[in-house]
C-alpha positions as CSV (number, residue, x, y, z in Angstrom):
1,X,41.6,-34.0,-26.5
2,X,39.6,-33.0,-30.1
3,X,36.5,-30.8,-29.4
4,X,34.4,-33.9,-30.8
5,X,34.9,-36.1,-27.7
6,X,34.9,-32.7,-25.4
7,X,31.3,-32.3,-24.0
8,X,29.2,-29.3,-24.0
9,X,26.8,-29.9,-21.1
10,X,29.5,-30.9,-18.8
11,X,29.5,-30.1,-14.8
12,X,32.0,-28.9,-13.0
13,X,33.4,-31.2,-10.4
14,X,33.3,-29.7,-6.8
15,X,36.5,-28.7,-5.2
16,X,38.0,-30.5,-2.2
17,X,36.6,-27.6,0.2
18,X,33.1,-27.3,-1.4
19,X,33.2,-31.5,-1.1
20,X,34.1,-30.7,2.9
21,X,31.8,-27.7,3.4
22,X,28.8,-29.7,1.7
23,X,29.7,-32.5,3.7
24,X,29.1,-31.2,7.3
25,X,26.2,-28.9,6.2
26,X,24.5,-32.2,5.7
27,X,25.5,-33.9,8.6
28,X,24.4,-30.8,10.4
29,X,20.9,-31.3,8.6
30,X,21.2,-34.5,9.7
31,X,22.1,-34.4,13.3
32,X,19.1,-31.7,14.0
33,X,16.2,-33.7,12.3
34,X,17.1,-36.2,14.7
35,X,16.9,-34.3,17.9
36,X,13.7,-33.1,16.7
37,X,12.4,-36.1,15.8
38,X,13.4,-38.0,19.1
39,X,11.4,-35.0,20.8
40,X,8.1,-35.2,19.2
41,X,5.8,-38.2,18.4
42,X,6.3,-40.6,15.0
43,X,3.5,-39.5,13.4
44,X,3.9,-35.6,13.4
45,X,7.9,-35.8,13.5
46,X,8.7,-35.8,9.8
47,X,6.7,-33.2,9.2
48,X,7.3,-31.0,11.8
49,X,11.6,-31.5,11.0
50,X,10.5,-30.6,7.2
51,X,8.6,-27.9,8.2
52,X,10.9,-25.8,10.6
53,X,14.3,-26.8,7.9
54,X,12.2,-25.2,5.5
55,X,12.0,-22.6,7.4
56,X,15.5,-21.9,8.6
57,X,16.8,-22.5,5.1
58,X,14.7,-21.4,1.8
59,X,14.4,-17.9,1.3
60,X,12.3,-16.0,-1.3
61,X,13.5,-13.1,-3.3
62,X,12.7,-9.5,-2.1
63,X,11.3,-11.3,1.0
64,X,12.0,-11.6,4.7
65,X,9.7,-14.7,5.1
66,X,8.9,-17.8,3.2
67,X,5.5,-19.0,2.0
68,X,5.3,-21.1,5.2
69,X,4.8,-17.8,7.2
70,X,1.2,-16.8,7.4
71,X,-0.3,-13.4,7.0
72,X,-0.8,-11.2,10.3
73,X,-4.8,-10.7,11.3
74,X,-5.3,-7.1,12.9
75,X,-9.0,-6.9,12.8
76,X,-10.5,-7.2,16.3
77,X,-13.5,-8.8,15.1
78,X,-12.1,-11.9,13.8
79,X,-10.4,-12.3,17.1
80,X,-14.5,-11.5,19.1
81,X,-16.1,-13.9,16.6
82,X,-17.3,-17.7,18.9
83,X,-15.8,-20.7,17.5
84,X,-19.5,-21.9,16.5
85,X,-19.6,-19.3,13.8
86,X,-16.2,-19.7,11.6
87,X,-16.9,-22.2,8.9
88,X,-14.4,-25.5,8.6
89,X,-11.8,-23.6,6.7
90,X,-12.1,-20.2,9.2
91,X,-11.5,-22.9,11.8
92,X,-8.6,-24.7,10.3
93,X,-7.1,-21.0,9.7
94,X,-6.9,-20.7,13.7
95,X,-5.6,-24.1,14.2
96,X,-2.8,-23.1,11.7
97,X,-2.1,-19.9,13.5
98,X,-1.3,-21.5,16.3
99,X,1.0,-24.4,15.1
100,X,2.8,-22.2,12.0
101,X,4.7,-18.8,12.4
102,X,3.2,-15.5,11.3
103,X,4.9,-12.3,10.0
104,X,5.1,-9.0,12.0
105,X,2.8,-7.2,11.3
106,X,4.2,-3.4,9.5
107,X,4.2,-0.4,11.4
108,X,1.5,1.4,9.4
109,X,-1.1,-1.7,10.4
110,X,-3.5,-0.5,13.3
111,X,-7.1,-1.7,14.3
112,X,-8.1,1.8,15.7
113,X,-10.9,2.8,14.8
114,X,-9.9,5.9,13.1
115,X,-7.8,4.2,10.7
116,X,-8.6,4.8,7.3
117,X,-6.6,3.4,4.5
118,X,-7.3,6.5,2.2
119,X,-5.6,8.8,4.4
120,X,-3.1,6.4,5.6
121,X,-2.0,6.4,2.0
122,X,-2.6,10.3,1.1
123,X,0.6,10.3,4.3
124,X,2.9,8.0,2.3
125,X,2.4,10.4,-0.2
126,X,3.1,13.6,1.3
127,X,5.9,11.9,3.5
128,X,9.7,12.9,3.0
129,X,12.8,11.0,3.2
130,X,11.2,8.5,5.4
131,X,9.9,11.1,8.0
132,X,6.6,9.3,8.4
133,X,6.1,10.3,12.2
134,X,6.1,14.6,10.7
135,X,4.1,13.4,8.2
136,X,1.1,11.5,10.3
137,X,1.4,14.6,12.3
138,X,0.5,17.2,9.8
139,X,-2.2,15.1,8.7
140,X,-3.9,15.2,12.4
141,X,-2.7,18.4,12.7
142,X,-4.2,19.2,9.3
143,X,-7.9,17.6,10.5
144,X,-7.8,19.3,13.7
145,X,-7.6,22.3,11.8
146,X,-10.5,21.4,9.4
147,X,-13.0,20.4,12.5
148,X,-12.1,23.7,14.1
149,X,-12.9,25.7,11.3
150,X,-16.7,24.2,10.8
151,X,-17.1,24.1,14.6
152,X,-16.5,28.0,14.4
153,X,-18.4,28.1,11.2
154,X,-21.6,26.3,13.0
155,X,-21.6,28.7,15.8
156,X,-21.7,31.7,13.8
157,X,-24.7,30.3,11.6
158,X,-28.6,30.4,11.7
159,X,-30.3,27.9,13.3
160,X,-31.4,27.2,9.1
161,X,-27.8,27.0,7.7
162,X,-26.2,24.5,10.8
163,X,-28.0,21.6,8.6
164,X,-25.6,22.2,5.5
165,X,-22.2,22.6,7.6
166,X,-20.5,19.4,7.3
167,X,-18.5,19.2,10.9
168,X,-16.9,15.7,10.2
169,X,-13.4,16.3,8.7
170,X,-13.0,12.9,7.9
171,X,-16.4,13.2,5.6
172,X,-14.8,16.5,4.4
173,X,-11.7,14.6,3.1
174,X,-13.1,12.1,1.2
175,X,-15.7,14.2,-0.3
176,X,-12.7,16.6,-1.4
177,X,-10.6,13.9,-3.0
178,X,-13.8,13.1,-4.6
179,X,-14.2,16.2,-6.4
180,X,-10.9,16.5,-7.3
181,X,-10.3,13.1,-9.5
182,X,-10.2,13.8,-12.9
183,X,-12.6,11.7,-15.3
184,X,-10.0,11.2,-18.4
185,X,-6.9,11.8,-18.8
186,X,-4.0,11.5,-21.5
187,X,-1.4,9.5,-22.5
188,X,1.9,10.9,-25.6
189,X,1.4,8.5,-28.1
190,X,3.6,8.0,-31.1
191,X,2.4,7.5,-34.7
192,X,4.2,8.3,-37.8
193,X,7.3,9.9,-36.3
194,X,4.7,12.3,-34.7
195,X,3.8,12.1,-30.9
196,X,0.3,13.0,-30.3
197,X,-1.9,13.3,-27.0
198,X,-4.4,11.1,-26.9
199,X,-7.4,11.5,-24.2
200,X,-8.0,8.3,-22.6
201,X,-10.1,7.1,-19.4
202,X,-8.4,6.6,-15.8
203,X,-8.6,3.8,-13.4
204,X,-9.7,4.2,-10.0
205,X,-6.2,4.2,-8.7
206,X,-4.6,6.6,-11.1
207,X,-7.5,9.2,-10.8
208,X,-7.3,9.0,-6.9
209,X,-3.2,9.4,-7.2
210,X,-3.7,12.2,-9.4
211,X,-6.2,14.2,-6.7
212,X,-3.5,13.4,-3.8
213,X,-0.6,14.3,-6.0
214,X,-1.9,17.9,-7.1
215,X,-3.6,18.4,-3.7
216,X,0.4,17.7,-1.9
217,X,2.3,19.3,-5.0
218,X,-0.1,22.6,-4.7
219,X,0.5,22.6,-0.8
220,X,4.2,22.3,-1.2
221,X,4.5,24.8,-4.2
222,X,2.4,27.9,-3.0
223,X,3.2,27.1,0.6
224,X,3.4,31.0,2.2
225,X,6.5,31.2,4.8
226,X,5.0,31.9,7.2
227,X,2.0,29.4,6.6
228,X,2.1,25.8,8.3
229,X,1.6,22.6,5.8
230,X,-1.1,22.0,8.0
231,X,-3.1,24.9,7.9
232,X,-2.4,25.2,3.7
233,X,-3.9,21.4,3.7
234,X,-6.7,22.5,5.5
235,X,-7.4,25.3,3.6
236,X,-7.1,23.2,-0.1
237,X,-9.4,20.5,1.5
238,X,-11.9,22.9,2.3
239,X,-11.9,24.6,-0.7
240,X,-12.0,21.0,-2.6
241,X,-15.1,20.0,-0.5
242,X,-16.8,22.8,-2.2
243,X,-15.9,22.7,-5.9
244,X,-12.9,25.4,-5.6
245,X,-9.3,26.3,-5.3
246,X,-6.8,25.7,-7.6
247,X,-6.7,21.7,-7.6
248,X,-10.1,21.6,-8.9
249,X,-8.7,24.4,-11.5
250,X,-6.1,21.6,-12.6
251,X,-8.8,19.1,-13.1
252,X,-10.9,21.2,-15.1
253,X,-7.8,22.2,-17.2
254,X,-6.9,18.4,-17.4
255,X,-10.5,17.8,-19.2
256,X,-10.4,21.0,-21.8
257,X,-7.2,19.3,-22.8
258,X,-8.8,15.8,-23.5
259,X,-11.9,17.6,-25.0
260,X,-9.8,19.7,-27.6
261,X,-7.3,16.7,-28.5
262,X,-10.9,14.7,-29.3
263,X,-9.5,14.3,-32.4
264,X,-6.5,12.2,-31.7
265,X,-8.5,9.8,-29.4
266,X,-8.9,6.8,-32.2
267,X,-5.1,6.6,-31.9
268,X,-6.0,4.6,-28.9
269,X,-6.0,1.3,-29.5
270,X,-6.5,-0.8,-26.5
């Protein structure tokens, strides 16, 4: 055969076995739709076989459950809520959740009350080779430690200074993660076979990964031996909830950077 009559788009043609396999998978399909079908009314059976062999069969990448999966709710309160305050689409969302299947919900998702995304992800963080359960440990651990330590603190104060003692270490955490996030930051850029360091400003999420990373790596680093994660934590989040230590040193060495490479900063150009 000349390469002119040979075509360039042309399909393989299934093998005997793939025609066989392909053949009963089908019949298979075939065989349950109809059970299905026979066991449900007319008007709902069609879609009902589409929607659990849809199901059973499509997969998505990187994914345990297809589109047709709905999200978990853990919130009490939209479990609490009547039925005469959802509007029509809050109401077709329950009528959904009970007809269509819904993923598990992850082992991290809670609705206690003390759950606070913040620290739920400052102990994803500081977690090693997947020992989350040491991990939420030291965190409570670490709190305990905190609300001792300002419980004491009150005691031993004037009746004038108990007003100014924060005893909430929950308050205490956020207000130290606040003072450690670092304003601008900066990033090597390259111009003229030259890299230079150019001071830029940081989003939300990168200036609070940078506080949780220097507060962990600082922890970890200068941990004394016979000093407890927990109580070094503790002490680094009290010293961040009043402007010190050495992770609020960091920041302010992160910003004398930016401020003398000032010069550099119209390399940035988006």
């Amino acid at each position: 055969m000349s390469s002119s009559s040979r075509s360039p788009h042309r399909v393989p043609s299934l093998s005997a076995k793939n025609r066989k396999m392909r053949l009963q998978f089908t019949q298979t399909q075939q065989n349950w739709t109809k059970k299905i079908g026979n066991a449900l009314p007319g008007a709902m059976s069609l879609d009902f076989c589409c929607a659990v062999w849809m199901v059973g069969v499509f997969l998505v990448r990187w994914s345990r459950y297809n589109p047709y999966y709905l999200e978990p709710e853990v919130s009490k309160e939209a479990y609490s809520r009547p039925e005469t305050e959802l509007s029509a689409e809050e109401k077709e969302q329950r009528e959904l959740k009970a007809l269509r299947p819904i993923k598990a919900a992850t082992s991290g998702v809670t609705s206690s009350v003390f759950d606070d995304p913040v620290i739920s992800k400052f102990i994803n963080m500081m977690m090693k080779h997947g020992n989350k359960v040491l991990a939420r440990e030291i965190m409570t651990q670490t709190l305990e430690n905190i609300k001792k330590k300002q419980v004491e603190k009150y005691h031993k104060a004037s009746e004038g200074e108990r007003e100014v003692i924060e005893c909430n270490p929950y308050t205490i955490f956020h207000q130290a993660l606040e003072n450690c996030k670092p304003v601008v930051g900066l990033a090597s850029i390259q111009k003229g076979g030259k890299y230079y360091q150019v001071p830029i400003p940081l989003t939300d999420n990168r200036r609070r990964f940078l506080a949780m990373k220097w507060m962990i790596t600082e922890c970890q680093d200068n941990k004394h031996r016979r000093t407890h994660m927990y109580e070094k934590l503790s002490q680094e989040l009290l010293a961040a909830f009043g402007k010190e230590g050495n992770v609020i040193k960091k920041k302010y060495e992160l910003h004398k950077m930016a401020e003398a490479n000032r010069a550099y900063a119209h390399y940035r150009w988006w």
